[in-house]
N, C-alpha and C positions, 0 to 999 in steps of 0.2 A: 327255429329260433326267431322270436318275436322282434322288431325292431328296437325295441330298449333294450333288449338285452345284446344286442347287435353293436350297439351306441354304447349302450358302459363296456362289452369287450374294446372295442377298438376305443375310448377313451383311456384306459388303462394301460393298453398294450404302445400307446402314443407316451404316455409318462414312465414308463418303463422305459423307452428308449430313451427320452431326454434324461432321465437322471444317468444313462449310463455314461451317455453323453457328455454330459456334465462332471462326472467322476473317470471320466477314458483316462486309464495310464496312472490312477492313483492307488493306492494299497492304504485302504481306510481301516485304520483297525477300529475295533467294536468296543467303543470305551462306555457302555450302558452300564454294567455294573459298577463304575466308579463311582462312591457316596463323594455328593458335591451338594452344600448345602449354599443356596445364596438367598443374600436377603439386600433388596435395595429399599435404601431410608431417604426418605425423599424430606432434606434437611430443610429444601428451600419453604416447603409446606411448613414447617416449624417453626420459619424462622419470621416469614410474612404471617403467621397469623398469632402471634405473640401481643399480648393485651399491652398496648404502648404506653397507657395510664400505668403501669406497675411492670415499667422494665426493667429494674433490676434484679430486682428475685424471679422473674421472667428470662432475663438473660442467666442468671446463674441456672435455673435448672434443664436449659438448654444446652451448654457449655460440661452440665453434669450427663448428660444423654448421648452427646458428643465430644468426647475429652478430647482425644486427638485432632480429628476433622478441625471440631470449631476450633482450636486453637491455631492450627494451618490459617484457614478461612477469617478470620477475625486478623490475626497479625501480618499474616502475607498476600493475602488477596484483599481483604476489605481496607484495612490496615485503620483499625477503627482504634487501636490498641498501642498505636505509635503516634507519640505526640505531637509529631513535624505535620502528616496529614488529616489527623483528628484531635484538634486545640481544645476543642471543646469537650472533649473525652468520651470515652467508649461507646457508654450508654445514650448519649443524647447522641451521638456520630451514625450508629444501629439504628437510634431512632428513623435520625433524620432519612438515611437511606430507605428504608421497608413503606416508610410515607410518602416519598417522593414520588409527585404523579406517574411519574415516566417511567420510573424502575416500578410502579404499584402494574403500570399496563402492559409493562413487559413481564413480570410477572403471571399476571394472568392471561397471557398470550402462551407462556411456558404451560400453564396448566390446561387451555384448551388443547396445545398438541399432543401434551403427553398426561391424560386425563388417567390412565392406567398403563402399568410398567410390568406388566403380568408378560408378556408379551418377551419383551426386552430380558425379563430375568431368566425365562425360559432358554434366550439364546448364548445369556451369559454360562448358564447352566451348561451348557454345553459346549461351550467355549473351554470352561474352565479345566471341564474331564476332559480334555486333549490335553489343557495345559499340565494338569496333574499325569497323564498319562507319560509324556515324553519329558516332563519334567519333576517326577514324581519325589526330588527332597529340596524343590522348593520351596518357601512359604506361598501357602494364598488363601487368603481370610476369607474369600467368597461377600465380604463386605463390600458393595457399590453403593456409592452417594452420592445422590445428586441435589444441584445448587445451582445459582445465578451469581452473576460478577458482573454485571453490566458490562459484558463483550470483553472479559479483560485475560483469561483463560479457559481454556477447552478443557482441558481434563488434567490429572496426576493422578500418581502412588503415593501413598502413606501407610504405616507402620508395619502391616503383614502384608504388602502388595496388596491392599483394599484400593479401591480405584475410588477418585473423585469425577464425575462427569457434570460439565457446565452444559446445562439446558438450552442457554442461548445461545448457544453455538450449533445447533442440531435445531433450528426453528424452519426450516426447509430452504429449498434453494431460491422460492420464489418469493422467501422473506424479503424487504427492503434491507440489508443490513448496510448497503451502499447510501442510503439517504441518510444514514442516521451518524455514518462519519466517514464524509467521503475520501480522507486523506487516509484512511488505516490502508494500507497492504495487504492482511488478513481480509478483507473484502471485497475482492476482487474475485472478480466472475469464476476465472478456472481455479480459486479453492471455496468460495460460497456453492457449486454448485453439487459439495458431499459433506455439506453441513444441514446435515438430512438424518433420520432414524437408520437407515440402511447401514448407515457408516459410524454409528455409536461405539459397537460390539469392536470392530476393526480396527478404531483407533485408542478404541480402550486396551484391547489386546498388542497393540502396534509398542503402549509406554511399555507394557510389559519386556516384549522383545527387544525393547533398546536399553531395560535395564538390566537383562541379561548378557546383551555387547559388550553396553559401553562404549567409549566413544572411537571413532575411526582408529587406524593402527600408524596411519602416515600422512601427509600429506599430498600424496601424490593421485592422480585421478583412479587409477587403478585402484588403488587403497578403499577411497569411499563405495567406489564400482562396487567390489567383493563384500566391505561393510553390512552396501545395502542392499545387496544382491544375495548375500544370509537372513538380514533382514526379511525379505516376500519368501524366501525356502522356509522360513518356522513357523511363518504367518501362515503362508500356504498347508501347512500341516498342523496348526493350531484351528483353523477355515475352513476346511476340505471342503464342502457347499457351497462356500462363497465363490461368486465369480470374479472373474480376473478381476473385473472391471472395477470392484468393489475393492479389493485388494489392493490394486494400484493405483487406486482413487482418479483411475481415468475415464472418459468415456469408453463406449465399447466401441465404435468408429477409432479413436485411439488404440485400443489394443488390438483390432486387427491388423491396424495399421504398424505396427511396431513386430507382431507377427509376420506378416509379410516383407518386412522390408528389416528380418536381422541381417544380412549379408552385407546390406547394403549400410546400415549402422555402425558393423564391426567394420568396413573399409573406411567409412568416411573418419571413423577413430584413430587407424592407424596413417593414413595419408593426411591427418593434421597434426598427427604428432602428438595424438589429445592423452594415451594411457599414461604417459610417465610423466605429463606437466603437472608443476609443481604452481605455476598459476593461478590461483583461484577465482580469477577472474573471467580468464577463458574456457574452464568447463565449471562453473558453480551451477546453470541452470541447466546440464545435463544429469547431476546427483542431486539439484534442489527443486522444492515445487515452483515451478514454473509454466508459464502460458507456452511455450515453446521451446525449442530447441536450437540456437542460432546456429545457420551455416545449412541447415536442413530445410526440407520442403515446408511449407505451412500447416499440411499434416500431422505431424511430428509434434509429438508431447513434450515438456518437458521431461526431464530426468529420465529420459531414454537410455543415460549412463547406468541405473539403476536396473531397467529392466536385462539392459545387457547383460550387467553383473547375476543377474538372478538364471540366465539362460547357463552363464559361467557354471556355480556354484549346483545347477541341478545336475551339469555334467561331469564335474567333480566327483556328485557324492554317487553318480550312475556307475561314473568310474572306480569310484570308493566305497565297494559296499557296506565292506567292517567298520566304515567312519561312523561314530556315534554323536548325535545332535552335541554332546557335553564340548566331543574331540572335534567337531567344525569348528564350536565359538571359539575355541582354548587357538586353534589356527590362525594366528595374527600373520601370516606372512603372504598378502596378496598374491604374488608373483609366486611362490608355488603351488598358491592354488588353480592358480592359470592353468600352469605346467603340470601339473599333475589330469587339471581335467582333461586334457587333450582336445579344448575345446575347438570344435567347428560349427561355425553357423550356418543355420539350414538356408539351403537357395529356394 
């Protein structure tokens, strides 16, 4: 055997162990036969290259090519079509935005990253036959749109669960979006740094999942725990590929760290007294995105309450085989999904 062929065996035989790797302990069913038709329309192109000398029958045959979307986008994000933020009315409001130097450069800052979405549709394509797979009599139009808001939102659902996704939220992590308004919240280091391409598909998948929830079951820490700790169980089988890190939009220093140190998680929860408080004060950034986790080491992620819940709810359903994805969501009652998991965390 010649050395290249020497070199592509043992390159081969190195990626066959990492994907096993990568999929250890998962039962990935074979969703290739599922017809999934997606198409992404890239509104934002449509809507910045619209002849401004002749906007209104320009705007009407936009609004006709997007009936639903632009109507969303036009009244509730742009709000170009409510007369309290656009006096001057629709079409010169449209104008005035697609012209504005600063929205023109971000604009075409959107179009240098994402120059082609072949890529991206490919992963939604695949996304989707999971979703039709384990979800097969929900709606899903296979319709993705994407648009600009001037940092105003990241994504939504509309009509058939067709997904809206904002460009400028996904401009990478080493975009400035901190210079351009240092006071938002949303731009803060530990959530700009998965406002990147990697995290598109994930948190477009992610509206999906919380609108098959709905919103927590109680108040109480446990409640969000299991919430969202069902939440990453359908992600993670809508995902099978994706890695944790991407899933839980942490680092992966973070997730080993959170792997390592469940025992000690599940103790520091119960010696604070944290599952049954009704508080929201004192665990919000244990189930919310957060630089941290107070009371813990500086390791420590936020919403480490989340990944807990998620360790819960895998050993529930380990323990529950017959439970059907349908029969988890429909399970609104924390506390016996505890009980029933028999949860123990690993040392």
């Amino acid at each position: 055997m010649n050395v290249k062929n020497w070199l592509f065996l043992f390159c081969a035989l190195l990626l066959s162990i990492y994907a096993c790797e990568c999929s250890k302990g998962k039962d990935i069913p074979d969703v290739s036969s599922i017809p999934v038709n997606v198409e992404i329309k890239r509104f934002e192109q449509d809507l910045f290259n619209l002849d401004t000398n002749n906007i209104g029958p320009e705007l009407m045959r936009l609004e006709e090519k997007y009936p639903v979307f632009s109507a969303i986008f036009f009244e509730k994000i742009l709000g170009s079509k409510d007369s309290t933020v656009a006096p001057e009315g629709h079409e010169k409001y449209v104008r005035g935005f697609i012209t504005h130097p600063p929205i023109r450069q971000l604009y075409d800052t959107c179009q240098v990253v994402f120059p082609d979405v072949e890529k991206l549709r490919q992963d939604f394509e695949q996304a989707f036959r999971f979703y039709k797979y384990y979800f097969p009599l929900e709606p899903l139009s296979g319709e993705v749109v994407t648009y600009l808001s001037e940092y105003t939102i990241g994504g939504f659902l509309y009509d058939e669960n067709s997904i809206g996704i904002g460009l400028d939220f996904y401009l990478g992590e080493k975009y400035p979006y901190m210079q351009y308004n240092p006071a938002n919240p949303n731009f803060s280091q530990y959530l700009t740094r998965t406002f990147n391409r990697d995290h598109i598909v994930e948190k477009s998948m992610k509206l999906l999942v919380e609108d098959l929830l709905g919103p927590p079951p109680g108040n109480k820490m446990l409640d969000h725990m299991i919430h969202n700790g069902k939440q990453l169980y359908i992600l993670d089988l809508l995902l099978p590929h994706a890695p944790d890190s991407v899933r839980l939009e942490y680092s992966q220093k973070q997730v080993d760290w959170c792997n390592d140190n469940e025992a000690n998680l599940w103790a520091y929860f119960i010696s604070e007294k944290l599952l049954y408080s009704t508080d929201w004060s004192k665990y919000r950034k244990m189930v919310e995105p957060s630089p941290n986790s107070p009371g813990m080491p500086d390791e420590a992620p936020g919403r480490t309450g989340n990944w807990l819940g998620w360790q819960i709810v895998k050993a529930f359903m380990k323990k529950n085989p017959d439970t059907s994805l349908d029969e988890l969501i429909q399970l609104r009652d924390a506390q016996e999904i505890l009980d029933r998991s028999k949860y123990k965390p690993a040392r």
